[in-house]
C-alpha positions as a printed NumPy array, in Angstrom:
array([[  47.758,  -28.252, -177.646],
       [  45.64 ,  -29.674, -181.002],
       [  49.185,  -31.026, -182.12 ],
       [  50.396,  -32.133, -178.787],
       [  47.105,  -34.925, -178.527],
       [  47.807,  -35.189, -181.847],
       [  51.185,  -36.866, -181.215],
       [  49.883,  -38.738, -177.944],
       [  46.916,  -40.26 , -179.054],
       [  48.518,  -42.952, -180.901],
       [  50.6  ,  -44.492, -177.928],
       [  48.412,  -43.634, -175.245],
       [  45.071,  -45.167, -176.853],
       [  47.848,  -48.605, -177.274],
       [  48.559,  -48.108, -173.461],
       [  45.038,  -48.312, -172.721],
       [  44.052,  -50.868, -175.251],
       [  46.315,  -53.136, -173.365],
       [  45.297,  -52.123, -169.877],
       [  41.538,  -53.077, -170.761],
       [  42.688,  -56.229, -171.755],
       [  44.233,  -56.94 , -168.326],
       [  41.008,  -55.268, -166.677],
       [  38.673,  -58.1  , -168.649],
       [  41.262,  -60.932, -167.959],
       [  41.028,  -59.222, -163.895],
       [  37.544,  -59.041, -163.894],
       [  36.445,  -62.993, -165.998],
       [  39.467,  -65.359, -164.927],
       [  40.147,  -63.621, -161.1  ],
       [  43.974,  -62.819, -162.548],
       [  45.79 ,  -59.686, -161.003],
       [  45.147,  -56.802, -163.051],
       [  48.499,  -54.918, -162.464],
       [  50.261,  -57.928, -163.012],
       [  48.533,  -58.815, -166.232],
       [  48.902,  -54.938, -167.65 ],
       [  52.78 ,  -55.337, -167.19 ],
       [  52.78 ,  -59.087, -169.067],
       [  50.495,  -57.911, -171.294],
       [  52.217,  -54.388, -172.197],
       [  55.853,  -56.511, -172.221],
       [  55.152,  -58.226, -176.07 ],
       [  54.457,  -54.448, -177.325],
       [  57.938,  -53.04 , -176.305],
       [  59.089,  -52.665, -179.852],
       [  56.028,  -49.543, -179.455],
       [  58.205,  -47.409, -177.096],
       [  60.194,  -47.061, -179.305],
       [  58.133,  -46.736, -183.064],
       [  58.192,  -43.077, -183.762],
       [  54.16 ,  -42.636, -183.844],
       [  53.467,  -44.197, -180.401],
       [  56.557,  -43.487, -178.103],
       [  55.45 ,  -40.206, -176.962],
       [  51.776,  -41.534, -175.877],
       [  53.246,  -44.441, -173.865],
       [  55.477,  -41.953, -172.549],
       [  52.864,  -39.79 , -171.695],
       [  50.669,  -42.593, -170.389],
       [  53.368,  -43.969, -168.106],
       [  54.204,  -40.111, -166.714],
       [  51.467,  -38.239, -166.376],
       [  48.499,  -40.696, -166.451],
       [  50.07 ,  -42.183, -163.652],
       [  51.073,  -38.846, -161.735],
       [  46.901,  -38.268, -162.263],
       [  46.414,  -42.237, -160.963],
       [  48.174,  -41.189, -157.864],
       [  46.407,  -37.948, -157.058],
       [  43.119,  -39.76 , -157.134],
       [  44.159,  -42.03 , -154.274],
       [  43.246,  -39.867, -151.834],
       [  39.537,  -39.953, -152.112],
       [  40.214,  -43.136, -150.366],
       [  42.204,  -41.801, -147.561],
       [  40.218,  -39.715, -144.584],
       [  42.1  ,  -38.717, -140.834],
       [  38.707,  -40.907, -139.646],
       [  41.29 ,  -43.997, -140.188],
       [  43.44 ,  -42.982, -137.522],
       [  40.708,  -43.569, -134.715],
       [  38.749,  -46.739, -135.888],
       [  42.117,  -48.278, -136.405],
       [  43.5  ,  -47.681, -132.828],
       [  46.459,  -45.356, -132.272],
       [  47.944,  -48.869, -131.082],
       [  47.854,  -50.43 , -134.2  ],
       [  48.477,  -47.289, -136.506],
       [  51.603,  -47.176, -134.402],
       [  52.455,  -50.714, -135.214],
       [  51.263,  -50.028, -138.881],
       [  53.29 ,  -46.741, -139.334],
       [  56.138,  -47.994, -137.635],
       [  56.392,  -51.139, -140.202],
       [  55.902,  -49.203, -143.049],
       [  59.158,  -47.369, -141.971],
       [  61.547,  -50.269, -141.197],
       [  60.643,  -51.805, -144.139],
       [  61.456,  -49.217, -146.026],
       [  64.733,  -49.012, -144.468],
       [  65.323,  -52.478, -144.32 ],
       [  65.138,  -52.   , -147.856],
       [  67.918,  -49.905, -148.499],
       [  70.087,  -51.527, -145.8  ],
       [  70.091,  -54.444, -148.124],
       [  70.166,  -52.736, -150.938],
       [  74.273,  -53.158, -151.217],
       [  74.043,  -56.478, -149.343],
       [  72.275,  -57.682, -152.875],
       [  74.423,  -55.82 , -154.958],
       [  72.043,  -52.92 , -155.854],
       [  71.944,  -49.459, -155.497],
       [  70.254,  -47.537, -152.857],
       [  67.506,  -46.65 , -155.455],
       [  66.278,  -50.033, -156.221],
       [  66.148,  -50.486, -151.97 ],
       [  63.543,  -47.588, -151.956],
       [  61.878,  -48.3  , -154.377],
       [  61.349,  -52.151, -153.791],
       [  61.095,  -51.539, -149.91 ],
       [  58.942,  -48.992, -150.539],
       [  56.091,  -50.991, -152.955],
       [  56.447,  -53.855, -150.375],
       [  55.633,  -51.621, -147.593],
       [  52.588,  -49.548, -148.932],
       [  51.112,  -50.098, -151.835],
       [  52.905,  -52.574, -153.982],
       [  52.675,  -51.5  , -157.889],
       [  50.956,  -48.073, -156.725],
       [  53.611,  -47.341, -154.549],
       [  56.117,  -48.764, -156.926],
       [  55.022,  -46.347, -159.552],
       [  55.197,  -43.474, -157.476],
       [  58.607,  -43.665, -156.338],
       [  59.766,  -44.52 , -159.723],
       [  58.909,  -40.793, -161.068],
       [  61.216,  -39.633, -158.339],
       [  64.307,  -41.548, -159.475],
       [  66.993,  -40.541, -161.538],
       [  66.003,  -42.226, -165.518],
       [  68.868,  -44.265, -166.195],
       [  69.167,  -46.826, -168.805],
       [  67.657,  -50.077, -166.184],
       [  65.082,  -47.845, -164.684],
       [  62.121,  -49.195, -166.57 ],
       [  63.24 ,  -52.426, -166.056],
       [  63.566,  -51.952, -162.526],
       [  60.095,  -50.767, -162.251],
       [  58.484,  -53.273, -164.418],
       [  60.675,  -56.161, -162.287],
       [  59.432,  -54.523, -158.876],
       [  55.849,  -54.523, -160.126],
       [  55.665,  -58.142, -161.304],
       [  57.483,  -59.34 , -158.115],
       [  55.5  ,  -57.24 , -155.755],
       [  52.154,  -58.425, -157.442],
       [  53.33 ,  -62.235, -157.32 ],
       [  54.17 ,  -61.925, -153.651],
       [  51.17 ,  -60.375, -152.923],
       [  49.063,  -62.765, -154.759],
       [  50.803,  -65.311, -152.307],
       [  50.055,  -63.966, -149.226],
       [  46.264,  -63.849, -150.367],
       [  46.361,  -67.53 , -150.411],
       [  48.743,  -68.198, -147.566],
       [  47.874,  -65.636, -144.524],
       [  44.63 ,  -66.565, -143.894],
       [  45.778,  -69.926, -143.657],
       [  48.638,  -68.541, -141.071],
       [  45.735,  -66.709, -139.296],
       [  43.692,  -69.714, -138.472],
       [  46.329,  -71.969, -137.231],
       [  47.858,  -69.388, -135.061],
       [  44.036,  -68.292, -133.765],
       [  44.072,  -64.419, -134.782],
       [  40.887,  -62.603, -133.452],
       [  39.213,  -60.675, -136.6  ],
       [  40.692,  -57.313, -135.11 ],
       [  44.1  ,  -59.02 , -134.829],
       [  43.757,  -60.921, -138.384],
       [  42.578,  -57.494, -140.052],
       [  45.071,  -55.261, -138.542],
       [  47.79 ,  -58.354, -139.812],
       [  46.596,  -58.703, -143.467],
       [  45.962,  -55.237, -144.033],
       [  48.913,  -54.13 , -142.684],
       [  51.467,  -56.769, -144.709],
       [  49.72 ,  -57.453, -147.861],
       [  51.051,  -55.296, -150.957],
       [  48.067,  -54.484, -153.279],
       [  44.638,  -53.691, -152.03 ],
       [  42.859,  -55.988, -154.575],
       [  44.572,  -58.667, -152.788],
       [  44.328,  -56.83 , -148.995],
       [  39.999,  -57.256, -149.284],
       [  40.045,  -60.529, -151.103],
       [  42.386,  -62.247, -148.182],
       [  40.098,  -60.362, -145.424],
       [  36.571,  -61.217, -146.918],
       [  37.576,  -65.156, -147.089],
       [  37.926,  -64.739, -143.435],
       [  35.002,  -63.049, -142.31 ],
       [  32.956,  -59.871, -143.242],
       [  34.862,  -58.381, -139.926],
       [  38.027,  -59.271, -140.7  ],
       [  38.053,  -57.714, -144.167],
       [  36.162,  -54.311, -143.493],
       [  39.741,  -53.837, -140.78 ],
       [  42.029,  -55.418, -143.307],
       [  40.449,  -52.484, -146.067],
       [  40.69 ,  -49.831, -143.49 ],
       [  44.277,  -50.892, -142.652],
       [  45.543,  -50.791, -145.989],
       [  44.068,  -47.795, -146.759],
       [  46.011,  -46.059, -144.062],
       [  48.994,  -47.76 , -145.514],
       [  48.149,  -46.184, -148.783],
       [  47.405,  -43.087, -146.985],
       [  51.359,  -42.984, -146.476],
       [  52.711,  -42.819, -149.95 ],
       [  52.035,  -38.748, -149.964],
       [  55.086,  -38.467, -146.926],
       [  57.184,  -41.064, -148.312],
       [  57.176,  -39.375, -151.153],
       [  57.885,  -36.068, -149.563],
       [  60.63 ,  -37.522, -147.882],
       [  62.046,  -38.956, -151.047],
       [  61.965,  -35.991, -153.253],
       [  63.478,  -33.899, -150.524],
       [  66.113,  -36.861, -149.994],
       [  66.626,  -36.758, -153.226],
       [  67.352,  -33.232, -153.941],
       [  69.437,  -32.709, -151.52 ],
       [  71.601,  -35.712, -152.453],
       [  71.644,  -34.21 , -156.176],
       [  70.241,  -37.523, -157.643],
       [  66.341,  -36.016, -158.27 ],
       [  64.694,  -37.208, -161.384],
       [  64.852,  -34.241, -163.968],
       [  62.253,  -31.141, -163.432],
       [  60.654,  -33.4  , -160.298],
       [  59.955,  -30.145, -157.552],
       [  60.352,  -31.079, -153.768],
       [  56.334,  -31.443, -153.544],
       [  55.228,  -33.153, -156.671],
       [  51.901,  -32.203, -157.998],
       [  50.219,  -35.713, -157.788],
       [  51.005,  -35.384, -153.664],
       [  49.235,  -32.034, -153.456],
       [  46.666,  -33.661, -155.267],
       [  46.444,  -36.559, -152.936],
       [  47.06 ,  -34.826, -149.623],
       [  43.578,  -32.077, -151.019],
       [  41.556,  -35.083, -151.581],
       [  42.627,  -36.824, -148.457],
       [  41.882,  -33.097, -146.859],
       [  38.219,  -32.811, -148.582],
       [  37.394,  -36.578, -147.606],
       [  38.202,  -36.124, -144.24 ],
       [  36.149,  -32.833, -144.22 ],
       [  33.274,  -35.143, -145.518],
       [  32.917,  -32.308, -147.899],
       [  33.101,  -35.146, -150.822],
       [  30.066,  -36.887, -151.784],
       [  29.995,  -40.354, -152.84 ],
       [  29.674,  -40.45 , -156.293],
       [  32.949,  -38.404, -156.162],
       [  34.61 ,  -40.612, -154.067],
       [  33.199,  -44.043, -156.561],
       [  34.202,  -42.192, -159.726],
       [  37.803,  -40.489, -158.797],
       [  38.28 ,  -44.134, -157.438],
       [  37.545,  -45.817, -160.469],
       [  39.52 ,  -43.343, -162.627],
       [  42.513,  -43.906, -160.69 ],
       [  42.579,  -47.867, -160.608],
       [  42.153,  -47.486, -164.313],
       [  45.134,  -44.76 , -164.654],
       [  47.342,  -46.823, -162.28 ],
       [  46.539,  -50.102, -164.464],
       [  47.227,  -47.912, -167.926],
       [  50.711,  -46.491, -166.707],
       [  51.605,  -49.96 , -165.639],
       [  50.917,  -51.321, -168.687],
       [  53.262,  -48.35 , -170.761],
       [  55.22 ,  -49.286, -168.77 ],
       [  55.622,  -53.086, -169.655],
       [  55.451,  -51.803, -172.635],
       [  58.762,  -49.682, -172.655],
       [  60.176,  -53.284, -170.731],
       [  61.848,  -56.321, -172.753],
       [  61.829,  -59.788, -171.227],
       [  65.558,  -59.568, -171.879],
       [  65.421,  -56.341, -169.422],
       [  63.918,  -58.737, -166.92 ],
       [  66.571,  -61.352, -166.908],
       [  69.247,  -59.11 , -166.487],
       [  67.849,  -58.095, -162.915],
       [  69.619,  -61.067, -161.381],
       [  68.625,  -63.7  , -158.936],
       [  69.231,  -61.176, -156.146],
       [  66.801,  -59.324, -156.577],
       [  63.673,  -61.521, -156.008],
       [  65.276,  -62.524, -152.826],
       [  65.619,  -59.083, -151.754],
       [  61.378,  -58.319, -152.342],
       [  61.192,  -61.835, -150.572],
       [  63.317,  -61.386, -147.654],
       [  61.096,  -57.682, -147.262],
       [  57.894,  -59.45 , -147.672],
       [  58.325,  -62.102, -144.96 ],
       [  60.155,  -58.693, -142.469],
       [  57.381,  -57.102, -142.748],
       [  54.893,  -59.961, -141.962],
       [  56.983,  -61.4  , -138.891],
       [  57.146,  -57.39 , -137.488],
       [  53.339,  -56.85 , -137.889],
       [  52.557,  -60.161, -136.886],
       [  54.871,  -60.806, -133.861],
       [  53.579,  -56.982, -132.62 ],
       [  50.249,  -58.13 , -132.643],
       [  50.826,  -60.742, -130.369],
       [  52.289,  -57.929, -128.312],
       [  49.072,  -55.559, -128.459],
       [  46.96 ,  -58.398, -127.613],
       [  48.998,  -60.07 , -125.053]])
């Protein structure tokens, strides 16, 4: 154990060095952090690959992450369900699904394999770089699977970023109630940094839906997952040693369990919160840095249109079934 931290330290403590450097840029200049911690990690690459610090990045962007995960549940509660409406969790739910479909529908329409569809229509339909992440330690490693990851979490972050500044806009010329306009931004918007800033600049209303909205989104990475592994495994195309339940989604779905229970008090729920966000932000940024710029090019132009053409599905769906629910 003494000479397996030994042998992580170095990497990991670069992982996180880099990840608090997106966290201050985050927090002083209002930049994303998840999309900072990739851009940030990219210059290091030539780490992942130094002798001393490959196995901590490694580490950091495997297990940190796995614990980054887990944690999300203390955010998650079955209270969701019936502030949200079982009207609009169907509507929710239901998008979350077809996008992910949608995704690997067009997977070979863009030229990609059925892999990149999940895991791109799955980060646009939950979480964004969360989701992203997850899915990722599900996949077979091949030699373009970091870079696949790393493109799907800048693109996904960048999109999202978008709609911050666009859908309220879209809200107010089309006349969305605050229940409407909450249940629309939370329930299209990838990251939830982005999810309560677009909700608060419409009202105090709007954004405590939006929040609850997302979270319920987030709340169904632990079955997508589920379904992917088993998917997965049955196709023969598993990521190596990953069991049909990973670890990190009993970890969520206890959380969620306690939380629900109310049997977590809130300290708990603050700091599990806060060591997740800074888990996710530290396996995205070992990530980036086990990712070239070169890497990125070599995605193609078909790709972006592919997270673009999910993006805008998944607005028009939850958007034009609003209209439905209210009319």
């Amino acid at each position: 154990m003494v000479l397996n931290a030994k042998l992580i330290f170095p990497g990991l403590l670069f992982a996180v060095m880099v990840a608090m450097a997106a966290q201050f840029l985050s927090d002083h200049y209002g930049a994303p952090v998840m999309l900072m911690a990739i851009l940030l990690g990219i210059p290091f690459q030539f780490l992942s690959t130094e002798e001393r610090t490959a196995p901590g990045i490694g580490f950091a962007s495997r297990m940190v992450l796995r614990i980054g995960v887990g944690l999300l549940g203390v955010r998650v509660s079955i209270d969701m369900v019936a502030q949200i409406g079982l009207a609009n969790v169907g509507l929710v739910a239901s998008g979350v699904v077809l996008t992910i479909l949608l995704g690997l529908a067009l997977a070979p329409v863009f030229q990609r394999d059925k892999a990149f569809g999940f895991l791109t229509g799955s980060a646009v339909a939950i979480c964004g770089a969360s989701a992203a992440m997850a899915i990722a330690s599900l996949l077979p490693k091949g030699e373009n699977t970091e870079r696949d990851v790393t493109f799907t979490v800048v693109s996904v972050t960048l999109a999202s970023t978008v709609a911050m500044i666009i859908y309220p806009i879209i809200i107010s010329a089309i006349g969305l109630d605050s229940q409407s306009a909450g249940v629309f931004l939370g329930g299209t918007i990838h990251d939830v940094a982005q999810v309560v800033g677009a909700g608060y600049s419409v009202s105090d209303e709007t954004g405590d839906i939006s929040t609850l909205v997302k979270l319920f989104r987030v709340g169904m990475l632990a079955p997508v997952v589920f379904v992917g592994a088993l998917f997965l495994r049955q196709s023969g195309q598993s990521g190596e040693k990953v069991p049909l339940v990973p670890g990190f989604v009993i970890g969520f779905l206890a959380l969620a369990g306690l939380n629900s229970l109310g049997w977590l008090p809130d300290w708990a729920v603050h700091s599990a919160d806060n060591i997740s966000r800074a888990c996710l932000v530290t396996a995205v940024a070992a990530v980036g840095m086990k990712t070239s710029f070169e890497d990125l090019k070599s995605v193609g132009r078909s790709a972006p249109i592919m997270i673009l053409v999910l993006t805008i599905a998944i607005a028009a769906y939850v958007l034009i079934g609003q209209q439905l629910i209210g009319g």
